[in-house]
Every structure is written in structure tokens, then in C-alpha cells.
BADREN-226721 format. One record per residue (C-alpha): x, y, z. Coordinates in steps of 0.001 Angstrom, whole numbers, plus 500000, padded with zeros to 6 digits. Example, Ala and Ser with C-alpha at 12.3 -4.5 7.8 and 13.67 -1.06 7.14 Angstrom:
BEGIN
+--------+--------+--------+
:      X :      Y :      Z :
+--------+--------+--------+
: 512300 : 495500 : 507800 :
: 513670 : 498940 : 507140 :
+--------+--------+--------+
//
This chain:
BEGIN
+--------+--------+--------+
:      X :      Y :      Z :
+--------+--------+--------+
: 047438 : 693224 : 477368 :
: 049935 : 690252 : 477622 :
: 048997 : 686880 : 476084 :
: 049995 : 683783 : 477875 :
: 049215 : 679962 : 477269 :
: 048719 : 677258 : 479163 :
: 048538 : 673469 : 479057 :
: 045901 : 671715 : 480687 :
: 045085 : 667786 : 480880 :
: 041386 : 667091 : 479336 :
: 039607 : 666103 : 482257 :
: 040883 : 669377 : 484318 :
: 039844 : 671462 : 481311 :
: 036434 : 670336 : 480898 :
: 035459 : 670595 : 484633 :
: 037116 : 674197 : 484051 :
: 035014 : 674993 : 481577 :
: 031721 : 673284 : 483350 :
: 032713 : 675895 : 486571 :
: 033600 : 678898 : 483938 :
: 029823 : 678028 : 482437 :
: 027718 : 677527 : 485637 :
: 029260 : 680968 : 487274 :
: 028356 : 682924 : 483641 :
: 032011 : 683843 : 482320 :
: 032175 : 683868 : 478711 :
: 035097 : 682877 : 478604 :
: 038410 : 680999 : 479921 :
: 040921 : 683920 : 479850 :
: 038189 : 686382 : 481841 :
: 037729 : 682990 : 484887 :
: 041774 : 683060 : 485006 :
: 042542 : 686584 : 485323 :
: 039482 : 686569 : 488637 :
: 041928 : 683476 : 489854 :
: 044763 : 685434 : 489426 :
: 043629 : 688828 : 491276 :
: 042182 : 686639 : 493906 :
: 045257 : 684597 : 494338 :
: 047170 : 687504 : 494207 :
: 044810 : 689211 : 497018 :
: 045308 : 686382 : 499158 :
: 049108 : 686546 : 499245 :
: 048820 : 690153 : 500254 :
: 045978 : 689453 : 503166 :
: 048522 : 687318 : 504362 :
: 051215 : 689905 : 504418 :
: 048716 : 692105 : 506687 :
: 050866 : 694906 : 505154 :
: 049040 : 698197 : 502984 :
: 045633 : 699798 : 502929 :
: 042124 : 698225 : 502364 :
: 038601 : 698559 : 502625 :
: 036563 : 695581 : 503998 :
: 032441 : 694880 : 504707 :
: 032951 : 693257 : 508300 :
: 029433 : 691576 : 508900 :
: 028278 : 689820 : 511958 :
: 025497 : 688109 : 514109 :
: 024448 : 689459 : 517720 :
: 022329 : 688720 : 520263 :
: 020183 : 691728 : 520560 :
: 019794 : 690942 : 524481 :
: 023460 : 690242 : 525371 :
: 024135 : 692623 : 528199 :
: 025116 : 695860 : 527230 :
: 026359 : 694384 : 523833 :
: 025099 : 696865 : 521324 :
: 026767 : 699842 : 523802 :
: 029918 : 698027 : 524067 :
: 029957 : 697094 : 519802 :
: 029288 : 701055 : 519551 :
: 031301 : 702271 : 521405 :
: 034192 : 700072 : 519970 :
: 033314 : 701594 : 516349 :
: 033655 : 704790 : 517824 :
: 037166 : 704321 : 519162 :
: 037881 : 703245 : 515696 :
: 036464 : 706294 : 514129 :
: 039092 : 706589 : 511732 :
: 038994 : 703057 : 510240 :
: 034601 : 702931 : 510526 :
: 032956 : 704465 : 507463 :
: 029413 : 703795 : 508063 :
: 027522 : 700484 : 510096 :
: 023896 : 699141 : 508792 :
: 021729 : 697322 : 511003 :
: 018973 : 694850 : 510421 :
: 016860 : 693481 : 513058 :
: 016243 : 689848 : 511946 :
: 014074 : 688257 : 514358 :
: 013191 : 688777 : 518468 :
: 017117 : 688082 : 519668 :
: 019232 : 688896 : 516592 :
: 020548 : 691932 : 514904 :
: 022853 : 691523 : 511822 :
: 025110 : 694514 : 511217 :
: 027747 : 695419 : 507929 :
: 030194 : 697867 : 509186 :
: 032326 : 699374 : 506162 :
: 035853 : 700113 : 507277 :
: 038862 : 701591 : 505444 :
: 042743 : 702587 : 506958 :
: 045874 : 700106 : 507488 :
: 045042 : 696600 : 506768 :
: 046651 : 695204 : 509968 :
: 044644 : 697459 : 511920 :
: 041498 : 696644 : 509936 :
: 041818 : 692997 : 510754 :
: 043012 : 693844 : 514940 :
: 039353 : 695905 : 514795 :
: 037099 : 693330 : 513154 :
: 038985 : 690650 : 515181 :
: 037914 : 692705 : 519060 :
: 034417 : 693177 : 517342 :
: 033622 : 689669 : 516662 :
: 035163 : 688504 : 520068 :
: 032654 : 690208 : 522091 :
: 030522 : 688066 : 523832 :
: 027307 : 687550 : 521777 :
: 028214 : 688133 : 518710 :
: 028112 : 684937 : 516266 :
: 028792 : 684264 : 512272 :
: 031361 : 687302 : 512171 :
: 032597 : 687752 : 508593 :
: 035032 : 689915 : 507160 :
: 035815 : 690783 : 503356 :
: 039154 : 692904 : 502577 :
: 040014 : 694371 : 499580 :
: 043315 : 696240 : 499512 :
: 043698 : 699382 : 497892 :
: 046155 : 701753 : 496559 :
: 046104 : 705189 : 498585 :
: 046533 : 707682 : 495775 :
: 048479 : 710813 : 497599 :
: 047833 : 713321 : 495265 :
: 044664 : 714699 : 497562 :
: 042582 : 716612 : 495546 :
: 039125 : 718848 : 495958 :
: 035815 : 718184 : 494898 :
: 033114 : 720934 : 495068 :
: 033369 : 724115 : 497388 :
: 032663 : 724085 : 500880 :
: 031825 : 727037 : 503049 :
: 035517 : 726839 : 504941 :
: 037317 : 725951 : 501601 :
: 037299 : 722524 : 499872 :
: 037288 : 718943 : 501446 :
: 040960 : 717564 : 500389 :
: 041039 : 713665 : 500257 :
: 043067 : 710764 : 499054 :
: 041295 : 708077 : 496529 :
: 041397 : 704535 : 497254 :
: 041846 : 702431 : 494101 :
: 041207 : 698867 : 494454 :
: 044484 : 697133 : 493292 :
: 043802 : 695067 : 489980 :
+--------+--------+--------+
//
């Protein structure tokens, strides 16, 4: 691990350390390094460039014409960046639904921006996390036909 220092005027460090203290870090170096990697992950969302998984979360109206076939039907044309969808009715008119998604970042973002642009769907939310795509595919387990090869995703630090 690399040791660094920095200077900080009074008031800035004690409203540091009141933030540090409310969201439970223990300390000053472990808040930094979280500002860092998330600093760090912002500059490369903006890039659009690499691999990531993301929780893309939204809002609909549950009667919107033909809204849940159309949002379905869109995850299904993306079948090879949608992982898995949940979906929680939350009242009479409106579903909420978490769709877990993994590929190319830019094509990440162009799916979860057509999904919240449907008509009907409201509070559309997207987290991205980019990722390292380890190339060595390996097997886990046997499988009647031989076994599953895959690449691991490894969150970048």
C-alpha cells in the first residue's frame, strides 16, 4: 500500500471528519480511498468506453398501453446485455422493476436510455460499475455437453 499526505485547512477537516463519522468510516484514509474509486469511476462513465455491470431501476405505469410488452420485448432484443429483471407491483398503477445488465458500457447506457424513454415509465435510474473482463475463460462444474466456459467480471478497484 502507498502512503500519501495531505494538507487540509481546519474548518474543511472537521466537517470531513463530521461526514467520515455520520456515514460509519473509521477512519479518514478508508472515506478518501471511496472518493478516490468513485472519482475515478466517474471519469471512466464519462469515457462510455469498457465493460460494466449496472442495476437499471425504473417506475411504470402498469396501465400504459401495451407498456410492459413493449419494456419486454426491448430486454429481449438486448438478451445479451439483460441478466435477470425483478418486478414489484407497488400499488393499483405502478410496477417498479431492477433489470441487472452486463456487456459494453456504451451499449449499456444506449439500452437503459430506450428503456426509460418509453412512454410511461417515470424515476428511471441507472447504477454502472465497470469491470475488468478477465479472458482467461475457465470451467466450473461438469455439464452433460461438456463444461460452461465463461469470462469473470472483476469490478475495477
Amino acid at each position: 500500500m502507498e502512503r500519501i499526505t495531505i494538507s487540509l485547512d481546519e474548518a474543511l477537516a472537521r466537517e470531513f471528519d463530521a461526514l467520515i463519522g455520520q456515514r460509519g468510516y473509521r477512519n479518514r484514509s478508508e472515506a478518501v480511498r471511496d472518493l478516490l474509486r468513485e472519482w475515478l469511476e466517474s471519469a471512466r462513465q464519462e469515457a462510455g468506453t469498457g465493460h460494466c455491470v449496472a442495476n437499471l431501476s425504473y417506475v411504470y405505469d402498469h396501465h400504459a398501453r401495451d407498456l410492459a410488452e413493449r419494456l419486454t420485448e426491448l430486454q429481449h432484443a438486448h438478451h445479451d446485455l439483460t441478466v435477470a429483471t425483478m418486478h414489484a407491483h407497488l400499488d393499483h398503477d405502478n410496477c417498479l422493476e431492477s433489470v441487472i445488465l452486463r456487456g459494453p458500457t456504451a451499449s449499456v447506457r444506449a439500452f437503459a436510455d430506450a428503456l426509460t424513454a418509453e412512454r410511461g415509465v417515470r424515476h428511471g435510474q441507472i447504477n454502472i460499475i465497470s469491470v475488468e473482463v478477465e479472458n482467461s475463460a475457465h470451467a466450473h462444474g461438469y455439464r452433460p455437453r461438456g463444461p460452461l466456459k465463461h469470462p469473470h467480471l472483476r469490478p475495477r478497484a
